[in-house]
C-alpha positions in Angstrom: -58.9 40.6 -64.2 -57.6 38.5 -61.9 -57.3 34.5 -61.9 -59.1 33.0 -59.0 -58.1 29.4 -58.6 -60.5 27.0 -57.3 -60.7 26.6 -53.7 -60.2 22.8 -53.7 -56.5 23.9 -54.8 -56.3 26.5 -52.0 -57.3 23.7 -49.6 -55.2 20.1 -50.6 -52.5 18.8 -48.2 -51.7 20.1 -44.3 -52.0 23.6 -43.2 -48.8 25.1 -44.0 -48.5 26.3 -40.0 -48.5 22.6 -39.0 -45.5 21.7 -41.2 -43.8 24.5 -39.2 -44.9 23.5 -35.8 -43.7 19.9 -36.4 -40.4 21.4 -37.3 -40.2 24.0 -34.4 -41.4 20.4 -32.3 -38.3 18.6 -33.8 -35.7 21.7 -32.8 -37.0 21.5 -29.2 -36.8 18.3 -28.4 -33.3 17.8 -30.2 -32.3 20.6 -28.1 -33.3 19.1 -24.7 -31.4 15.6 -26.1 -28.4 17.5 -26.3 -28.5 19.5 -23.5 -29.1 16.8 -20.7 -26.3 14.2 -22.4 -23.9 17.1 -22.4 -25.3 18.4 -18.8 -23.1 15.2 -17.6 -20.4 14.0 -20.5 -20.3 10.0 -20.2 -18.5 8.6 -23.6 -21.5 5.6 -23.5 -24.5 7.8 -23.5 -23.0 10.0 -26.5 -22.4 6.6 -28.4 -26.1 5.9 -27.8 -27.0 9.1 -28.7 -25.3 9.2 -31.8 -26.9 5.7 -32.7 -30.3 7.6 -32.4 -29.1 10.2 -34.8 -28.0 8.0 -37.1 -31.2 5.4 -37.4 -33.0 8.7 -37.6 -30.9 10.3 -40.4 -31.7 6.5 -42.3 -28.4 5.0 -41.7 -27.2 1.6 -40.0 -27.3 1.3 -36.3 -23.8 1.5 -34.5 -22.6 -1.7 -32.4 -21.6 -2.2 -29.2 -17.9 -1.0 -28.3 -15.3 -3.9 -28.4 -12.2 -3.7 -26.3 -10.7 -1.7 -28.5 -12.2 1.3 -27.2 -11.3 -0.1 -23.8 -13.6 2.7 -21.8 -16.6 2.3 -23.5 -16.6 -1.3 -23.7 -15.8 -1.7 -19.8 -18.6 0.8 -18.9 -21.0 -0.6 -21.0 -20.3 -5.0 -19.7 -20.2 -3.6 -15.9 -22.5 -0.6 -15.8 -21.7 -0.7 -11.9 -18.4 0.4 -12.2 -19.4 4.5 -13.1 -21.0 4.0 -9.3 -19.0 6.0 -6.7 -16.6 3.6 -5.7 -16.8 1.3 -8.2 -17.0 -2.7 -8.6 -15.7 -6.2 -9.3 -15.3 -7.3 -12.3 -13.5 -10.3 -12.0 -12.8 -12.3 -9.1 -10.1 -15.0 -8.5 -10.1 -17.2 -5.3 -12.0 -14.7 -3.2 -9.8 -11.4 -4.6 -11.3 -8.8 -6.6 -10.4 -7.2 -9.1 -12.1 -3.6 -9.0 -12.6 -1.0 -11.5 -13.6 2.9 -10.5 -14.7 5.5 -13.1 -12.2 8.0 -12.3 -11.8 11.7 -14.3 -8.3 10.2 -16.0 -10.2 7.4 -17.7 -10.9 3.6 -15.6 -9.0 3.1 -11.9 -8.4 -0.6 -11.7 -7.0 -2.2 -8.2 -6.7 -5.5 -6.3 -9.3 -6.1 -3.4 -8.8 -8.4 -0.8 -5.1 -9.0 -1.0 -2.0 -7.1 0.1 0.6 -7.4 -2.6 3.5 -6.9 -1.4 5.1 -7.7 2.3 6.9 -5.0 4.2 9.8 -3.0 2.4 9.6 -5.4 -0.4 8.8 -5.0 -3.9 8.7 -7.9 -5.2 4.7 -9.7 -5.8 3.4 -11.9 -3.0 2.3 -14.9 -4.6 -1.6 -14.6 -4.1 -1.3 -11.2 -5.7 0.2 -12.2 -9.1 -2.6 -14.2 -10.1 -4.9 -11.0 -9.5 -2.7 -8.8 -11.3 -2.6 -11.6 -14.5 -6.2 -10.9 -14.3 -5.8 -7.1 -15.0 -4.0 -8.2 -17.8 -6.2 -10.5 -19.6 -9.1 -7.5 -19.0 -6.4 -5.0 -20.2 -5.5 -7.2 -23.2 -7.4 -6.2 -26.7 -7.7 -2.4 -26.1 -4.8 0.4 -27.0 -5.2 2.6 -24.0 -2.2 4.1 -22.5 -1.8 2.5 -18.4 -0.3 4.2 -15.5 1.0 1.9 -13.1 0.9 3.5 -9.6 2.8 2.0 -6.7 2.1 3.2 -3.0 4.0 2.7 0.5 2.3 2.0 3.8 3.8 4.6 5.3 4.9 2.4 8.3 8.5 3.0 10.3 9.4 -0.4 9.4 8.1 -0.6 5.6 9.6 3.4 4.5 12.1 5.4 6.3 13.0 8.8 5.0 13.0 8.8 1.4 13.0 5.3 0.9 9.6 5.0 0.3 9.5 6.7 -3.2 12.3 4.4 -4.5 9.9 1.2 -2.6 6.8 2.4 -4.4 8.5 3.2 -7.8 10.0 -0.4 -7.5 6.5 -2.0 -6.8 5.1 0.0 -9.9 8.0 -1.7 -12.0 7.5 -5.1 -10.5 3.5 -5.0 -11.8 4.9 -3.6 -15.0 6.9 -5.9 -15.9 4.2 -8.4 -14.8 2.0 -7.0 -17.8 4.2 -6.5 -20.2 5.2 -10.5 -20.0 1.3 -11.2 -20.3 1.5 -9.7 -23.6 0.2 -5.6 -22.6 2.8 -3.6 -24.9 5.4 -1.8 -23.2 4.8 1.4 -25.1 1.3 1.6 -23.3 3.0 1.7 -19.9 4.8 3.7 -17.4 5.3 3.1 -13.9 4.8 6.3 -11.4 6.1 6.4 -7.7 2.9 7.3 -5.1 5.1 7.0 -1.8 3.1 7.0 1.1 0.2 9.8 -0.6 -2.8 9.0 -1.0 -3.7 6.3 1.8 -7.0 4.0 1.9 -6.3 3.5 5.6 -4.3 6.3 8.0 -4.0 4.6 10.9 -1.5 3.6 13.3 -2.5 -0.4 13.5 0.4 -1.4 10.9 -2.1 -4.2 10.3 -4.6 -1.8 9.2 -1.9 0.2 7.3 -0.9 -2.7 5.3 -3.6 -2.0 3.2 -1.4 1.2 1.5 1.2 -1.0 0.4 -0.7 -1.4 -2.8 -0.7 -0.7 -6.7 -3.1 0.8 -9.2 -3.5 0.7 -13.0 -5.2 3.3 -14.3 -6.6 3.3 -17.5 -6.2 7.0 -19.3 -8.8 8.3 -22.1 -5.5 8.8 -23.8 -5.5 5.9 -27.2 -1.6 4.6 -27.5 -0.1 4.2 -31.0 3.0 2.0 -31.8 5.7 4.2 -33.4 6.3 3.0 -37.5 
């Protein structure tokens, strides 16, 4: 004969289906997590995201980024700067400098100031305190920095080929201005732009003044110093 067990016995704890359900509940919504912070990759929302997981799996919080994830940490003290076009992060005696998120990593450049003077290389003297600037906001993180020079494209500023030798000079110049404020050498590389890529194509040489310029840009790539 069979043993019938008491139906208080049958009836303790949750219905088994809402065990499931919760689960199933759980899945979905996991699912949807994932799916819109991969739907548009940004290195800060992951980090947040993986905080979540981990409180959730019992563990410790993760803390902010410091400079040395260089990225991170910039997107997350000036959330402006993943706006199209970027912003300032630091200013000094009314010139900016200004920080893009670009698909190579961080594009950092100097508002309000014209570096250089016509077919020269060297820093004007309003634009090195700018560019010491970069520096001090580059200093602290391990990133790898490509130092882009450009060319106006005026008669008078690059004839013929001059102007990649001009624009690979003014790369150097800023280079050289980091590395003496401390940004290791082994991070940097100076690239010649010539006159590609203009902010202003115009034939006002006052207006095209503007693309005799530099730009450091900050690549997802993490230097490490040879042993």
């Amino acid at each position: 004969m069979p043993i019938l067990r008491p139906r208080a016995y049958v009836e303790e704890g949750a219905a088994v289906w809402t065990l499931t359900f919760a689960d199933l509940t759980m899945q979905v919504l996991i699912f949807f997590v994932l799916f819109f912070s991969l739907s548009s990759p940004d290195i800060v929302k992951l980090k947040a995201l993986a905080a979540e997981f981990q409180v959730l799996a019992g563990g410790a919080p993760l803390g902010p980024p410091d400079r040395s994830q260089f990225i991170p940490w910039v997107l997350m003290e000036y959330q402006d700067v993943a706006r199209p076009g970027g912003a300032a992060v630091k200013s000094v005696q009314g010139k900016d400098v200004l920080v893009e998120r670009v698909h190579e990593g961080l594009k950092i450049s100097l508002g309000g100031v014209v570096p250089f003077a016509e077919g020269e290389s060297a820093l004007l003297p309003e634009a090195a305190p700018v560019v010491d600037e970069v520096a001090d906001l580059l200093r602290g993180s391990f990133n790898r920095i490509e130092v882009r020079g450009f060319a106006a494209g005026n008669r008078e500023d690059a004839e013929g080929d001059r102007d990649w030798d001009l624009s690979f000079a003014r790369a150097r110049a800023c280079l050289e201005r980091l590395a003496g404020r401390g940004i290791q050498r082994g991070r940097l590389i100076a690239v010649a732009r010539g006159r590609n890529e203009p902010l202003v194509d115009d034939l006002d040489p006052a207006l095209r003044a503007r693309n005799r310029r530099v730009e450091f840009v900050v690549s997802e790539e993490v230097w490490e110093p040879s042993r």
